[in-house]
N, CA, C and O atoms as a printed pandas DataFrame, in Angstrom:
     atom_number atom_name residue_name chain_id  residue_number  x_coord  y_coord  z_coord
0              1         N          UNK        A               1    0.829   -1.190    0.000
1              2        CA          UNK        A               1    0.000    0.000    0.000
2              3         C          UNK        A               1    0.873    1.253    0.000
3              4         O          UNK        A               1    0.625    2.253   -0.674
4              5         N          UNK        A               2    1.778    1.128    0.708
5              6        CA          UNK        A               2    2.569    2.326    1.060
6              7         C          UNK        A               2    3.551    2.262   -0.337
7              8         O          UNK        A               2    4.094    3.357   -0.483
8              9         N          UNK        A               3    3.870    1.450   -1.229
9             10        CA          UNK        A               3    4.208    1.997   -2.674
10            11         C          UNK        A               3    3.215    2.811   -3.770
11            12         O          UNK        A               3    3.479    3.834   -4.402
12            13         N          UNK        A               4    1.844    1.913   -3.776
13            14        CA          UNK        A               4    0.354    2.496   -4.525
14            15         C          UNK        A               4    0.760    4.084   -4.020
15            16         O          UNK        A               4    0.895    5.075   -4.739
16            17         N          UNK        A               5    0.932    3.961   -2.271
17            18        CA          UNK        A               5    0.794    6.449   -2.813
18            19         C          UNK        A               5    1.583    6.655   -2.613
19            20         O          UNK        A               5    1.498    7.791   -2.148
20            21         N          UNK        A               6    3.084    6.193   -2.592
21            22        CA          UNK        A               6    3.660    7.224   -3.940
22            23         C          UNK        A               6    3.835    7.101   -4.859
23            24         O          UNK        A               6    4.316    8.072   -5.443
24            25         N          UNK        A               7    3.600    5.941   -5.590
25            26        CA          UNK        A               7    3.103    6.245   -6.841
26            27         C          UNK        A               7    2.002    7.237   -7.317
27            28         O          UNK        A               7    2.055    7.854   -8.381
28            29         N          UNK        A               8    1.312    7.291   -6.690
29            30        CA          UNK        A               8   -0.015    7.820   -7.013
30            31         C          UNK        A               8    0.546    9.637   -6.370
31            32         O          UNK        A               8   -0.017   10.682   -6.697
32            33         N          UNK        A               9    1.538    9.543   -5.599
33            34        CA          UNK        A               9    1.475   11.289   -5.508
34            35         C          UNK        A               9    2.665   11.339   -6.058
35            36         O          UNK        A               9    3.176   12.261   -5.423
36            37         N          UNK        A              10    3.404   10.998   -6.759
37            38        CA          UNK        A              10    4.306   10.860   -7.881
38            39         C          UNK        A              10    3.418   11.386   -9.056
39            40         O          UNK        A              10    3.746   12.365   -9.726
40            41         N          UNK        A              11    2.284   10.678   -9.260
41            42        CA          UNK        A              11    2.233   10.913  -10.716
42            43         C          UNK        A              11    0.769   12.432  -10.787
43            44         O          UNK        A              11    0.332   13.029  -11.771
44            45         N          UNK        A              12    0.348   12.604   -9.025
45            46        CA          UNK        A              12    0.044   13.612   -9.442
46            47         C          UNK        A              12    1.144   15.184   -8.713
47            48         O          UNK        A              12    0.826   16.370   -8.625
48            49         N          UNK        A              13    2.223   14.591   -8.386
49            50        CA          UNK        A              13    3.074   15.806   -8.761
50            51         C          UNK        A              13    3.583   15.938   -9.953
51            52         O          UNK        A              13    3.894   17.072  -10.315
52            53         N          UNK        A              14    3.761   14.944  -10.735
53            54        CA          UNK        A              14    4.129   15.478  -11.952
54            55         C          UNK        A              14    3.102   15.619  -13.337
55            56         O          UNK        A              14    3.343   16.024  -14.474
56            57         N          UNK        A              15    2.009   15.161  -12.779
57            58        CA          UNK        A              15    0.708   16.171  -13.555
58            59         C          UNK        A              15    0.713   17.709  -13.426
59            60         O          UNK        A              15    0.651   18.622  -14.249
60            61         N          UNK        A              16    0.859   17.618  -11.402
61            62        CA          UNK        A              16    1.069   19.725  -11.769
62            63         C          UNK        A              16    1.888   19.955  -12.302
63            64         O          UNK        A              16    1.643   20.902  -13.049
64            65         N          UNK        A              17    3.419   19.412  -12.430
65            66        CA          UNK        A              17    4.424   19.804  -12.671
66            67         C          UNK        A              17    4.234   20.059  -14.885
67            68         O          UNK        A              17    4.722   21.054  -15.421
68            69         N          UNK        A              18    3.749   19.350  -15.420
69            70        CA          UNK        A              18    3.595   19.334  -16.232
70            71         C          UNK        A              18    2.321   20.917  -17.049
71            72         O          UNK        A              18    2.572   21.585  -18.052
72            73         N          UNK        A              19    1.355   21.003  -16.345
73            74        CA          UNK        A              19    0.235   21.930  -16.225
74            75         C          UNK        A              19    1.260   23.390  -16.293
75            76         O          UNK        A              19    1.182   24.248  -17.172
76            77         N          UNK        A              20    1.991   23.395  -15.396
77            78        CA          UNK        A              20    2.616   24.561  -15.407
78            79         C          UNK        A              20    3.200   25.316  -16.608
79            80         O          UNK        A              20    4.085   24.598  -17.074
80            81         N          UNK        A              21    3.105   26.316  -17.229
81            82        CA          UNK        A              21    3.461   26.631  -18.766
82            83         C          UNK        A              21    4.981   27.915  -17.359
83            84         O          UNK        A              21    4.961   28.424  -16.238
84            85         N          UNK        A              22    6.082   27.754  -18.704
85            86        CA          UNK        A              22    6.726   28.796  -18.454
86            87         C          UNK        A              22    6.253   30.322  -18.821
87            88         O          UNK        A              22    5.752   30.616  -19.906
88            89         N          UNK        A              23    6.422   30.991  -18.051
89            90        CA          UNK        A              23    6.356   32.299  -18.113
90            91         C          UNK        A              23    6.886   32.820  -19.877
91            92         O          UNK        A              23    7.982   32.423  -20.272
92            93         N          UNK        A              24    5.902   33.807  -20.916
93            94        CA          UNK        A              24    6.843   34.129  -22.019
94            95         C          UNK        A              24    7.482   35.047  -21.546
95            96         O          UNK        A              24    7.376   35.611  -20.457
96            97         N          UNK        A              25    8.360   35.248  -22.624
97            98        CA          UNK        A              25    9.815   36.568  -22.621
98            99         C          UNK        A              25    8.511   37.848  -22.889
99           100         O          UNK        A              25    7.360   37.658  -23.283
100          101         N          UNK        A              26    9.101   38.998  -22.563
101          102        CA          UNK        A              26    8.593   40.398  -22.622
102          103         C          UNK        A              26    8.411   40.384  -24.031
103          104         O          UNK        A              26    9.083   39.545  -24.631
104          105         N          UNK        A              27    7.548   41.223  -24.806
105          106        CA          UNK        A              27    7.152   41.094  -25.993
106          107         C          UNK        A              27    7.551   42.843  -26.513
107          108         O          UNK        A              27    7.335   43.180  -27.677
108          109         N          UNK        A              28    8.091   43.751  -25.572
109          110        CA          UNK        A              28    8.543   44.996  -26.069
110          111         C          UNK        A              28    9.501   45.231  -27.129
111          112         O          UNK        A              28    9.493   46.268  -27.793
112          113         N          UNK        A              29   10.412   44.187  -27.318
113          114        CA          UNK        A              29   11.275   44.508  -28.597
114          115         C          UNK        A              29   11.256   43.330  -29.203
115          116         O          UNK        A              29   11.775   42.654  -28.315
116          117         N          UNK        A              30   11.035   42.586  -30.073
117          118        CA          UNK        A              30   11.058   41.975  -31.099
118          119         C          UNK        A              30   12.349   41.788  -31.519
119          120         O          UNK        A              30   13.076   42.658  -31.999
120          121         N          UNK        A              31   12.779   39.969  -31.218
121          122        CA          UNK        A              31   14.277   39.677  -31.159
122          123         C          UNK        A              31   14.675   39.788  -32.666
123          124         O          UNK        A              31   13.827   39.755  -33.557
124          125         N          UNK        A              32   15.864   39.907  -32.872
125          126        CA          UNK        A              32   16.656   40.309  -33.876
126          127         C          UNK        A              32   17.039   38.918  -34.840
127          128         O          UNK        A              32   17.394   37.847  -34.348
128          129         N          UNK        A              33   16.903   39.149  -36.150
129          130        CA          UNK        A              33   17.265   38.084  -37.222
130          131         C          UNK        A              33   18.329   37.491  -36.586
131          132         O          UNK        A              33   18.765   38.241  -35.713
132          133         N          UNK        A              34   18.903   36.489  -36.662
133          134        CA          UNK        A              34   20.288   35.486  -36.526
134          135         C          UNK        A              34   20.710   34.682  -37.773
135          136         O          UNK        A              34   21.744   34.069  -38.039
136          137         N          UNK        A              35   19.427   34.914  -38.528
137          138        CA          UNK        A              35   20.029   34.189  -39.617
138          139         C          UNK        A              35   20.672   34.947  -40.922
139          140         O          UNK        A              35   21.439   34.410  -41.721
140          141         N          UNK        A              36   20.188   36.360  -40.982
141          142        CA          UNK        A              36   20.085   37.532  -41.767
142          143         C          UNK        A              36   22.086   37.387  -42.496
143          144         O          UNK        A              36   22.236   37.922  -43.594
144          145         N          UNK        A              37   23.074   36.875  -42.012
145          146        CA          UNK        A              37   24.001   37.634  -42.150
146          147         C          UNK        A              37   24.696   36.307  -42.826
147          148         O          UNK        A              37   25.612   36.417  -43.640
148          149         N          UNK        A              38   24.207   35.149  -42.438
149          150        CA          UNK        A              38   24.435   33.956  -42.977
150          151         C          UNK        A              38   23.806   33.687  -44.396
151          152         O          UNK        A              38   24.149   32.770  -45.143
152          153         N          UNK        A              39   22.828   34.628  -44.654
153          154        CA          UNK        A              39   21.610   34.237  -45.105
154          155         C          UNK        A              39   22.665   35.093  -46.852
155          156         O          UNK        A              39   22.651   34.742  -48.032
156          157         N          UNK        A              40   23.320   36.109  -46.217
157          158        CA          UNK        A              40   23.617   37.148  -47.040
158          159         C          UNK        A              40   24.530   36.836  -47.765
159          160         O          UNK        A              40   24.488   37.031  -48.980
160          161         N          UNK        A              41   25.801   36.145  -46.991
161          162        CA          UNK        A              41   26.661   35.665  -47.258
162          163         C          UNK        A              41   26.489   34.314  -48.592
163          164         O          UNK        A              41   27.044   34.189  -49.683
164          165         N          UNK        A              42   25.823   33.764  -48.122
165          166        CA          UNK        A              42   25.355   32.345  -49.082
166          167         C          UNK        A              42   24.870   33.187  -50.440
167          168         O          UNK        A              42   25.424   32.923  -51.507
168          169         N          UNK        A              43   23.820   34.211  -50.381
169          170        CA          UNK        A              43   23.296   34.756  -51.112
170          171         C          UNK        A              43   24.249   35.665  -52.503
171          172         O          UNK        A              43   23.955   35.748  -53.695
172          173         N          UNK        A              44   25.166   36.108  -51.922
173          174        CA          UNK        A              44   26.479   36.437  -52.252
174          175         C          UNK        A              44   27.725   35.721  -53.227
175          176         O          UNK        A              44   28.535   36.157  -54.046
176          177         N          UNK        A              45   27.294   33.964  -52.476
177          178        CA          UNK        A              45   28.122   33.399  -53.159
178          179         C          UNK        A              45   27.520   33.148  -54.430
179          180         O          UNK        A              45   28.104   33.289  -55.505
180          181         N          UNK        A              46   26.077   32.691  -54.248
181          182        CA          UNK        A              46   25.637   32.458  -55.032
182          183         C          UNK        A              46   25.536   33.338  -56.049
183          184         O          UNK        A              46   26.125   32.931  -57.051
184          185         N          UNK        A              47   25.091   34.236  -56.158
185          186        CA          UNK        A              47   24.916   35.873  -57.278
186          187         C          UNK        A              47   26.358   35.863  -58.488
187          188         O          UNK        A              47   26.454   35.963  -59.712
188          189         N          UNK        A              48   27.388   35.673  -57.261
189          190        CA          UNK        A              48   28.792   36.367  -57.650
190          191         C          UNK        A              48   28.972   35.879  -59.154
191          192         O          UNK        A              48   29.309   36.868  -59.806
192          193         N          UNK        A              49   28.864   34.494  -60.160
193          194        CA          UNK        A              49   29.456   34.188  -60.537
194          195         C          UNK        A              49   28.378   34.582  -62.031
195          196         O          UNK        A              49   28.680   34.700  -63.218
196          197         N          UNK        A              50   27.012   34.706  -61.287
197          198        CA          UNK        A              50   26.306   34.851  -61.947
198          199         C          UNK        A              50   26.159   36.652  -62.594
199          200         O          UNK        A              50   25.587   36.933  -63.648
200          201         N          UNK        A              51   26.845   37.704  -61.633
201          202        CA          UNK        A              51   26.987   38.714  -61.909
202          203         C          UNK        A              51   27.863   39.150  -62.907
203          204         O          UNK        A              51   27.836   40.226  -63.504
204          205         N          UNK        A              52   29.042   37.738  -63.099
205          206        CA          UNK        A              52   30.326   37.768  -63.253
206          207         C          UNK        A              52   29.889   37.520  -65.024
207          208         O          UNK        A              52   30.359   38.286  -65.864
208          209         N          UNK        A              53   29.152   36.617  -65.339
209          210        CA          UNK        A              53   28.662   36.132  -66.556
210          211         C          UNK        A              53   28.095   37.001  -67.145
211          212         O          UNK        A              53   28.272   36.949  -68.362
212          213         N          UNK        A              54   27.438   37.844  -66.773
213          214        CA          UNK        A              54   26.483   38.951  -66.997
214          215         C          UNK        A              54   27.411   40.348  -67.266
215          216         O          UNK        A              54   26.985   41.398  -67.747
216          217         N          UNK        A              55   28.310   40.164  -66.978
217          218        CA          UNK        A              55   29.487   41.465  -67.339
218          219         C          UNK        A              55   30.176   40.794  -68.900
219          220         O          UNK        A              55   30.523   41.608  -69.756
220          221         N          UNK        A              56   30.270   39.883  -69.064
221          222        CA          UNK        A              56   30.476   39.469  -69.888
222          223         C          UNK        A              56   30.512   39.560  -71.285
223          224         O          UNK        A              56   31.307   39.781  -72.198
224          225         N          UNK        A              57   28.899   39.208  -71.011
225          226        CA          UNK        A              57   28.230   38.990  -71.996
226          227         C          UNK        A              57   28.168   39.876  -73.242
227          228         O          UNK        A              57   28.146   39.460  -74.401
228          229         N          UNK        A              58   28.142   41.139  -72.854
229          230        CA          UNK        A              58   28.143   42.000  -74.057
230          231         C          UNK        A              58   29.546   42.062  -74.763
231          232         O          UNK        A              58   29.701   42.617  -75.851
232          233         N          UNK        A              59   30.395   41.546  -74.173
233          234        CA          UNK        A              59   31.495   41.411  -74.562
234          235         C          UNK        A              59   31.759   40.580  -76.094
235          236         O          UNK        A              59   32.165   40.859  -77.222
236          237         N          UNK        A              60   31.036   38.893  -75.020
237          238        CA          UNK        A              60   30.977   37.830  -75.722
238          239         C          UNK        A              60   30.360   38.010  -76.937
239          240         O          UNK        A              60   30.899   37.565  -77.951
240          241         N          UNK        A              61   29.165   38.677  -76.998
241          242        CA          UNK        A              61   28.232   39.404  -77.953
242          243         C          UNK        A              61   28.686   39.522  -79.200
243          244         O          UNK        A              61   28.442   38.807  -80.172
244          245         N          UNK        A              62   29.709   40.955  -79.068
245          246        CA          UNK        A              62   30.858   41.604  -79.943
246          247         C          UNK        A              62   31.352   40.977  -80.569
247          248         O          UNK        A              62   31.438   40.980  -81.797
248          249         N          UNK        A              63   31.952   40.034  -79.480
249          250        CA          UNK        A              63   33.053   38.892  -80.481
250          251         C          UNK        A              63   32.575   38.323  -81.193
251          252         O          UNK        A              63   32.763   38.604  -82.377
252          253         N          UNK        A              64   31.896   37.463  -80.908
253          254        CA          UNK        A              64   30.310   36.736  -81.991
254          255         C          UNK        A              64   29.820   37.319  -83.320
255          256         O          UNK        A              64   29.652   36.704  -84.373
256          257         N          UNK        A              65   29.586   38.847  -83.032
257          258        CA          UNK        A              65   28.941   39.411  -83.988
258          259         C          UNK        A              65   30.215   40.042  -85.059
259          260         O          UNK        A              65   30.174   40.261  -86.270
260          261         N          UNK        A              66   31.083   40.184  -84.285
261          262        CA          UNK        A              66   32.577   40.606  -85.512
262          263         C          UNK        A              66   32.754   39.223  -86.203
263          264         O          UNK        A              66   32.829   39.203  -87.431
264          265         N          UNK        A              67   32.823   38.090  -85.506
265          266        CA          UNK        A              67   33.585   36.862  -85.852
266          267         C          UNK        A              67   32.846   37.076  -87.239
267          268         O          UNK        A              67   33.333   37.436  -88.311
268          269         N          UNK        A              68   31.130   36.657  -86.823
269          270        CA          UNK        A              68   29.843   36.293  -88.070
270          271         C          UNK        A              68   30.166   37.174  -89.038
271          272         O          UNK        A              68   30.390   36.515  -90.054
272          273         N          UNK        A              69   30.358   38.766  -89.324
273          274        CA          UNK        A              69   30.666   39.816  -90.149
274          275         C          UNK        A              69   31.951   39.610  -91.119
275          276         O          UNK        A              69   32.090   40.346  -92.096
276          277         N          UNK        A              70   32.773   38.709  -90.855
277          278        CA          UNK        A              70   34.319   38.894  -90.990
278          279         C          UNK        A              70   34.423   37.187  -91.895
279          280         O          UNK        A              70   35.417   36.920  -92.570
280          281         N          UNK        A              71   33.560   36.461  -91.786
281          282        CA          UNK        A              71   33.423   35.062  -92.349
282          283         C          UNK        A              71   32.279   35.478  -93.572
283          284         O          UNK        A              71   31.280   36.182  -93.419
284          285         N          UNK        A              72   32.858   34.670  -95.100
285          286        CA          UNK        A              72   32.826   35.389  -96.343
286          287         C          UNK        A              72   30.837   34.290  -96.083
287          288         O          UNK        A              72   29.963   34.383  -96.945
C-alpha cells in the first residue's frame, strides 16, 4: 500500500508539474534576425558568378557578332 501512494502522488506531482506553462519573454522589442548575415553571405556566393557572366556577356556578344561579319 505504502508503494500504490507514492506512486499515485508521484504521478500527481508530476501532472502539476507538467500543467505549469513557463512564463513568455517580454514582448517589447522583437528579437533580432540570426540568420540575416548567414543568409547574405550564401546569397552572395551564389549571385557572384552569376553577376560575373552577366558582365560578360556583351562582350561575348561583340566577339560573336565581328567573328559572323568577318566570315565570307
Amino acid at each position: 500500500m505504502n508503494m500504490a501512494l507514492r506512486s499515485a502522488l508521484l504521478a500527481g506531482l508530476m501532472g502539476l508539474g507538467a500543467a505549469c506553462r513557463p512564463e513568455p519573454p517580454p514582448t517589447d522589442d522583437p528579437p533580432e534576425p540570426q540568420a540575416a548575415a548567414a543568409a547574405t553571405e550564401l546569397r552572395d556566393t551564389i549571385q557572384a558568378p552569376i553577376d560575373k557572366a552577366k558582365a560578360v556577356e556583351e562582350d561575348v556578344q561583340k566577339a560573336a557578332d565581328a567573328r559572323a561579319e568577318a566570315m565570307p
